[in-house]
N, C-alpha and C positions, 0 to 999 in steps of 0.2 A: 504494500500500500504506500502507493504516494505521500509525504510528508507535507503537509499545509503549512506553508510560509506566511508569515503574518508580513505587510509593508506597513508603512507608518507616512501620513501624508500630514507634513506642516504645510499648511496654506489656509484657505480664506475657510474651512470648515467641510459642511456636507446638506445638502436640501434635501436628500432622500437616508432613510432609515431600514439600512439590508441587512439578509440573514450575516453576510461575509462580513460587515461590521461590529465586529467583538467591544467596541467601545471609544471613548474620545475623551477631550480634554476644550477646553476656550482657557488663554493666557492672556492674561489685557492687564494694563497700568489702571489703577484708580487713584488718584495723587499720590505718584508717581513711588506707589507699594506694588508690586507683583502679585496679582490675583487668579486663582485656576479656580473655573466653574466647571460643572459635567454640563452643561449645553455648548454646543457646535455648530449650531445649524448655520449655514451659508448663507450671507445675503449679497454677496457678489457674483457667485456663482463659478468664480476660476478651480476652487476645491473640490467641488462635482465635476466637474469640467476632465481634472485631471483624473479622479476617482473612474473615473466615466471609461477612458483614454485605456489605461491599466487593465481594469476588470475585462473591457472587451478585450484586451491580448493577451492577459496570462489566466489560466486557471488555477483552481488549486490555491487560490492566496484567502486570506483573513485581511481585514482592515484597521487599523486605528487611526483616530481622525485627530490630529492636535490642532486646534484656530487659533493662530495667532495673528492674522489680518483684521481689522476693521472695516468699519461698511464702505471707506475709502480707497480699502484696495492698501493699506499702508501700514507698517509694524516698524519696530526698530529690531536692533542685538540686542540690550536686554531679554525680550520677549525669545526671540529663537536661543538663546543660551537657558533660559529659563526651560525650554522644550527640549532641547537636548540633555540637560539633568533630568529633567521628569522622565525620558526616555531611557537612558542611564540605569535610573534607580526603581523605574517602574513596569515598565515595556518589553516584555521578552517577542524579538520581533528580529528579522534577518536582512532588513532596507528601510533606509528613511528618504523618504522624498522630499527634498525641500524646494518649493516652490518661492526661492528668493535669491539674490545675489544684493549685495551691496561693495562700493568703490568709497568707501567712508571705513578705516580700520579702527571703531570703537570693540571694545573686547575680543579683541583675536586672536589674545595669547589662552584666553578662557577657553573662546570659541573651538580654536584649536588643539587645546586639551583636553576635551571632553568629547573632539573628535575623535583624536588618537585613541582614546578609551571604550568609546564606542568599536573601532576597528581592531585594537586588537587584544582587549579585553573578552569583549562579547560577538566579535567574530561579524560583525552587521556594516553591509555596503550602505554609505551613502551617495546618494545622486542629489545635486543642486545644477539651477540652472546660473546662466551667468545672467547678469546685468542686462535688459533689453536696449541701454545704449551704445552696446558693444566695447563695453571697457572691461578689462580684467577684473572680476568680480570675486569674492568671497564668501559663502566658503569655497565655491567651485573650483578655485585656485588652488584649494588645501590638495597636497599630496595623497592624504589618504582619503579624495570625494571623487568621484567619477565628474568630472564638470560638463554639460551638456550646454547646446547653443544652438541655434538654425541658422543659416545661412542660404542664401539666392543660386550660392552656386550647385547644391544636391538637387536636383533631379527627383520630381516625384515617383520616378520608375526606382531610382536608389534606394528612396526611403531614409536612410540615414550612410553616415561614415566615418571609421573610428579613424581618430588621427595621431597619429605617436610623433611625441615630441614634442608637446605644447601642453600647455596646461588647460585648453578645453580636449578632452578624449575624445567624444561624443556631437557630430555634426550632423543633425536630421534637416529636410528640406523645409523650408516654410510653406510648402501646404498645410491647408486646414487640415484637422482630423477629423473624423466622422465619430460622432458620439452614438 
């Protein structure tokens, strides 16, 4: 029997409630204390989006939903270093998806320690994407995160292209996906 992989999606949340959803977290500032609620539900809609992306091409996986986006579409490092301890210390799961990149290095010695600990304490790939104004972005830069980006130039017959030697790995074409 196949072994059920659980991923772990930091992004804007989730608008739908599935069997493969084992559970979730919301992480938001309330003058400016760190606060985790059990509600998660999406009001931007990019966190189903990617939820959506995933589910249709792997089987076999479990979900947990961490929100750390606002209805703006917008989180700081506090908030994902916050998710990556809660992940840490609470999440037995094999990938985290982070649906962010910043070119701002506030807590990157954290960020990046509680990476390294993720990879090679508890054995779990992370995926981030880079920055959408094409600057080297973080954590996607980090040595131990698969960093992912689109580009004009893959071909939607490609689908994607790993690139060795750079610190994005991971070049999928900018077509839409189909949800």
């Amino acid at each position: 029997m196949k072994k059920i992989e659980t991923v772990v999606i930091i992004d804007s949340g989730i608008e739908c409630i599935n069997s493969d959803i084992i559970g979730g977290i919301s992480i938001a500032l309330d003058n400016d204390v760190v606060v985790f609620e059990d509600t998660y539900t999406d009001n931007v809609g990019h966190g189903t989006a990617i939820y959506n992306i995933i589910k249709n091409n792997c089987s076999d996986v479990n979900f947990f939903i961490v929100k750390i986006f606002d209805d703006t579409f917008t989180t700081n490092q506090r908030l994902l270093l916050s998710a990556l301890k809660y992940i840490y210390d609470n999440v037995d799961c094999r990938f985290v998806i982070i649906s962010s990149g910043t070119i701002i290095y506030n807590n990157v010695i954290q960020i990046s320690n509680i990476i390294d600990n993720l990879y090679y304490q508890k054995n779990v790939f992370i995926i981030s994407a880079f920055n959408n104004d094409e600057a080297l972005s973080f954590p996607a830069s980090h040595n131990n995160v698969i960093g992912v980006d689109s580009s004009d130039k893959i071909s939607p017959a490609e689908n994607y292209y790993i690139v060795k030697g750079s610190p994005i790995n991971i070049l999928s074409s900018k077509r839409m996906h189909r949800l």
